[in-house]
N, C-alpha and C positions, 0 to 999 in steps of 0.2 A: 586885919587880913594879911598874910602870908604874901609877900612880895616876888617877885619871880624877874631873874636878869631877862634883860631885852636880849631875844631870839639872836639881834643884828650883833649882839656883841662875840657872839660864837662864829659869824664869819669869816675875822682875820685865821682864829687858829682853824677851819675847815677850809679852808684855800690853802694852809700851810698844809697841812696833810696831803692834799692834793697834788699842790706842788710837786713832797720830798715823798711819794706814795712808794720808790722804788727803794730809797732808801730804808725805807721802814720794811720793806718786803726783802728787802736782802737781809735786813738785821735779823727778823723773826728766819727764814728761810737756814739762813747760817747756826742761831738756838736750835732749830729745830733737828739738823743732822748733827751737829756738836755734841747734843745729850744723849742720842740716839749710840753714837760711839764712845760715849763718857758712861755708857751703864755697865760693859764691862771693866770697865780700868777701875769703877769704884767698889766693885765684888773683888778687884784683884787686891785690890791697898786694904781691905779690911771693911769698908763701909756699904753693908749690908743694907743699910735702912735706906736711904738714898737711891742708892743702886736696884733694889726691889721695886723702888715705888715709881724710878723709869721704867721698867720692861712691864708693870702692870700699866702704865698711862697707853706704851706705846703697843700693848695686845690689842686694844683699840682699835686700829690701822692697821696692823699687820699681825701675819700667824706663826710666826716666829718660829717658826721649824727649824729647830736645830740640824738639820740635814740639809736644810739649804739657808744658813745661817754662816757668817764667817764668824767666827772663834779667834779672840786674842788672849794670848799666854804672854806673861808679864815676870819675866823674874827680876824680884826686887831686891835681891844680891849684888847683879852684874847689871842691874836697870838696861835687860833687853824685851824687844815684845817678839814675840814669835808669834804672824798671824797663821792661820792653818782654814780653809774653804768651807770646814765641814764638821763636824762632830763626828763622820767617822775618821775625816783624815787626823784626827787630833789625840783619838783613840789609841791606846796599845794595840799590836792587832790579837793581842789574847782577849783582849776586852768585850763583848758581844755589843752593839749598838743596841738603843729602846728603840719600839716600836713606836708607841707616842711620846714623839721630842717636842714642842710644842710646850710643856710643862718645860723641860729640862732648861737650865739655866748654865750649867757645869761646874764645873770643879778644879779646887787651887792645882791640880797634878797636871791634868792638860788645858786649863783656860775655860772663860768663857764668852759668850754669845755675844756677838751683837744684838742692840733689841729691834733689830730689823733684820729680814731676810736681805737674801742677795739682791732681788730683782727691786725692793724697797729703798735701800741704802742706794743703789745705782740709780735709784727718779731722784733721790732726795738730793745727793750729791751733785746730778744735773741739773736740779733746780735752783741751790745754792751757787754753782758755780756761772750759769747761765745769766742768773739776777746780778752778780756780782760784774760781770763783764758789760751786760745791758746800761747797767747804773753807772761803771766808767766814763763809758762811749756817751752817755746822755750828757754826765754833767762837762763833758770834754768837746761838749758841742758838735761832735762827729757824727757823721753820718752812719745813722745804723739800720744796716739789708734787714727786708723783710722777707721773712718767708711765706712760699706761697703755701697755699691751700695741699695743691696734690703733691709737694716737696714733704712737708711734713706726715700727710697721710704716709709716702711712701718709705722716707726716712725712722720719720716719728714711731710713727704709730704701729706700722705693717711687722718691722721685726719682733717687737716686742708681745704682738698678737699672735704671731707663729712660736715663738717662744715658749708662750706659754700654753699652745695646746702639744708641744713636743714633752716623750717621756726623758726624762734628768737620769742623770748616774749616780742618784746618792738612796734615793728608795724607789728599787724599780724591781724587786721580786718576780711580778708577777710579767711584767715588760720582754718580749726577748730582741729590744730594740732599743738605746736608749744612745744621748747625746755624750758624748766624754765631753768635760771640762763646760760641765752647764753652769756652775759657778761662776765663771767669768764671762759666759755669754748673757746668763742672767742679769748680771752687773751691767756689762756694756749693752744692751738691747733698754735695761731700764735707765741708765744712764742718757741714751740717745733721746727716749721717750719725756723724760723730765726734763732735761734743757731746750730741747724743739718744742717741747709745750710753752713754755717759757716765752722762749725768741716767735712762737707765734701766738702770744698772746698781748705782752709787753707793748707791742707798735701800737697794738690797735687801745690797749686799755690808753697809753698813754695820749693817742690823737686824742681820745674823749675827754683825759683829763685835763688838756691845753686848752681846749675848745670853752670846757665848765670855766676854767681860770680867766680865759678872754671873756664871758659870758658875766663872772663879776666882775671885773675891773671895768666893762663897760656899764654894766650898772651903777658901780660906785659914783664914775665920771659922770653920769648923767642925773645922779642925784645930788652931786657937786654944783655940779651947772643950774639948778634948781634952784639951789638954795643961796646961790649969786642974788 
């Protein structure tokens, strides 16, 4: 018969997760907007296959609109990047823009795409940067503000919801009203959205995960004591 490890031997490494939970969530949080901005630098250097198989994992999550997508141009002569807001700002203005970008990936003449939109790259970046700064302050023993409830709603949440029912200046034909420079409000609206989600979620996930961590080690000690 088939022998099976004792359940109790998996609870030092599940208490260590729990412990280092924030670290682990900044490592992945940090891969995640890294490749994110690593799919065009690797369409620019020549590596296609790679580079493809990021912007197909991250269609997934997001709709990658070239039009509200930032665009890096990479010249590998003078190794500068030239970032551009938009596929049209990136464009000759002889050049007519597509209709459906969303496919469109671009090209070695004017760059290409990030594999996230603005308002994506700006959660992802605030998630990243928020975990990273949460994780300092924790393992630095310092005291770290929570945010309330209607601070975030108002901060967090609310710009990012206005946002996105306003019309943008990159496809707005039929619009005769649109925001200038929605690129960078995109960015900073999802930006503010992704690290306040963060900083109000972080406190509270972590009071629960002290609590599970005192909840074994009182266990352990009291099966310690037992077996006295």
């Amino acid at each position: 018969m088939r022998s099976f490890p004792n359940l109790a031997t998996f609870a030092p490494v599940k208490s260590k997760i729990i412990k280092y939970w924030t670290n682990i969530a900044t490592i992945l949080s940090g891969i995640y907007i890294s490749l994110a901005l690593l799919a065009p630098m690797l369409l620019s250097t020549g590596l296609h296959k790679p580079g493809n198989l990021l912007y197909r994992i991250f269609s997934a999550v997001c709709h990658q609109n070239s039009s509200k997508s930032w665009f890096f141009s990479i010249n590998l002569k003078t190794s500068s990047l030239t970032i551009f807001p938009s596929l049209e700002a990136a464009l000759p203005p002889s050049v007519a823009p597509c209709v459906e970008c969303s496919a469109f990936l671009g090209a070695p003449e004017f760059g290409w795409k990030t594999a996230l939109c603005h308002r994506c790259t700006g959660i992802y970046l605030g998630v990243f940067g928020a975990s990273l700064i949460f994780n300092h302050l924790k393992h630095k023993h310092l005291r770290i503000p929570k945010l309330t409830t209607y601070l975030y709603l108002f901060i967090g949440l609310s710009p990012i919801i206005i946002n996105t029912m306003m019309p943008t200046d990159a496809t707005n034909a039929f619009n005769t009203f649109a925001i200038p420079n929605s690129h960078i409000i995109s960015t900073v609206t999802g930006f503010l959205f992704g690290s306040l989600s963060i900083w109000y979620a972080y406190p509270q996930i972590d009071s629960h995960a002290e609590k599970y961590i005192y909840k074994l080690s009182q266990q352990r000690l009291s099966k310690g004591n037992n077996q006295q």
